[in-house]
N, C-alpha and C positions, 0 to 999 in steps of 0.2 A: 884209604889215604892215611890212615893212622892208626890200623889196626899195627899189634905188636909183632907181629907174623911178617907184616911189610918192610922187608928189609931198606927198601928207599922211600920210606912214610916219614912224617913231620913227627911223628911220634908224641905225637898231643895226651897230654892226661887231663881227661878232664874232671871233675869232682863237683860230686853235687852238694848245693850250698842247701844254708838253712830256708833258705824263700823255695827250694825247688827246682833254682834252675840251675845250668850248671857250667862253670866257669874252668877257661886255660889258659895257659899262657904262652906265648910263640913268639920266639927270638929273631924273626925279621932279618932273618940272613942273608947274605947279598945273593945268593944262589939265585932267590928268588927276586932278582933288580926286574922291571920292565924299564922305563925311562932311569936318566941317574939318580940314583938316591933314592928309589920310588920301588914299592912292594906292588910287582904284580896286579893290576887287577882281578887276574883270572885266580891268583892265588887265593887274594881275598874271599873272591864268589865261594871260592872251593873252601875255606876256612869254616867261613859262614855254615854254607853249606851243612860240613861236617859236625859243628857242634850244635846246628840243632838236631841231626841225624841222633846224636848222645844226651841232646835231653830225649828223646823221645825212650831210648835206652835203657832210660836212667829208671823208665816207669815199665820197662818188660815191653814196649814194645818195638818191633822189626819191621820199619818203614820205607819204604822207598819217594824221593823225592817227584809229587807229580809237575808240580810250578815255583818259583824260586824269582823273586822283586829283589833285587839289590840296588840299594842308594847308597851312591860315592861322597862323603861331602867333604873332605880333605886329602891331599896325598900322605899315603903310609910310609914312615922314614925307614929306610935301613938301617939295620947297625944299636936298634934300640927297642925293647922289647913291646906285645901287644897282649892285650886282654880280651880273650874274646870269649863273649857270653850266649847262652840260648836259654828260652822256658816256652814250654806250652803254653798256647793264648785259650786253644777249644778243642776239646775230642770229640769228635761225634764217629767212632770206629765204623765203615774201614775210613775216614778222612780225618789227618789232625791238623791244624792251623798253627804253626810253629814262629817265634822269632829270635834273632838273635841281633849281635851288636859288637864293633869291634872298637875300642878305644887305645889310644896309645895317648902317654902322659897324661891321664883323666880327662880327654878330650875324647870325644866322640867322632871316629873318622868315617866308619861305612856301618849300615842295617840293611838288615834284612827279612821279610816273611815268605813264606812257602806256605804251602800246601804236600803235605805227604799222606799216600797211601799204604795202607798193609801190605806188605812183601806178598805177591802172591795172591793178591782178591781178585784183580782182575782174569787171571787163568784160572781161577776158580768158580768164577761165574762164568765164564764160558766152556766148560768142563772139561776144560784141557790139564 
């Protein structure tokens, strides 16, 4: 969804801060409308998603999402840009417990936690 390779990706950069976790920023553009004036829910999921996919990135490793909680608490505006943050809460390798957070105008509008797995443990424990 955002790698640079992906010619129709969000093209998200994310950057890691001094706490560790790691913040972007995304222009809310009407491509992405669901209701008027309104970002996508699924976009958000997927936003979320994504930057905590790049903190985990951020520390070397290649995770795949196993479970994914997202809470809505306000509608996201088009037309004005959003902050969306992730950090690692707990490693216990192959399982990380990730969150993130999406704010527009220093409000907080959707979070999110996951559960991600190592790229690949599961076909590895079954020796495929």
């Amino acid at each position: 969804m955002c790698g640079a390779a992906n010619a129709l990706g969000m093209k998200l950069k994310f950057r890691v801060q001094s706490d560790g976790s790691v913040l972007a920023l995304f222009p809310c553009r009407e491509i992405f409308q669901s209701y008027r004036e309104t970002l996508h829910g699924g976009v958000i999921s997927a936003l979320l998603d994504a930057a905590m996919t790049n903190a985990l990135f951020s520390v070397g490793v290649v995770a795949v999402t196993a479970e994914l909680t997202v809470r809505f608490l306000a509608s996201v505006s088009l037309g004005r840009g959003a902050v969306i943050r992730a950090s690692i809460e707990k490693a216990t390798s192959p399982l990380y417990y990730v969150r993130a957070e999406l704010e527009q105008e220093k409000r907080l509008m959707a979070h999110a936690s996951a559960k991600f797995l190592v790229k690949g443990c599961l076909q590895d424990a079954h020796g495929k």
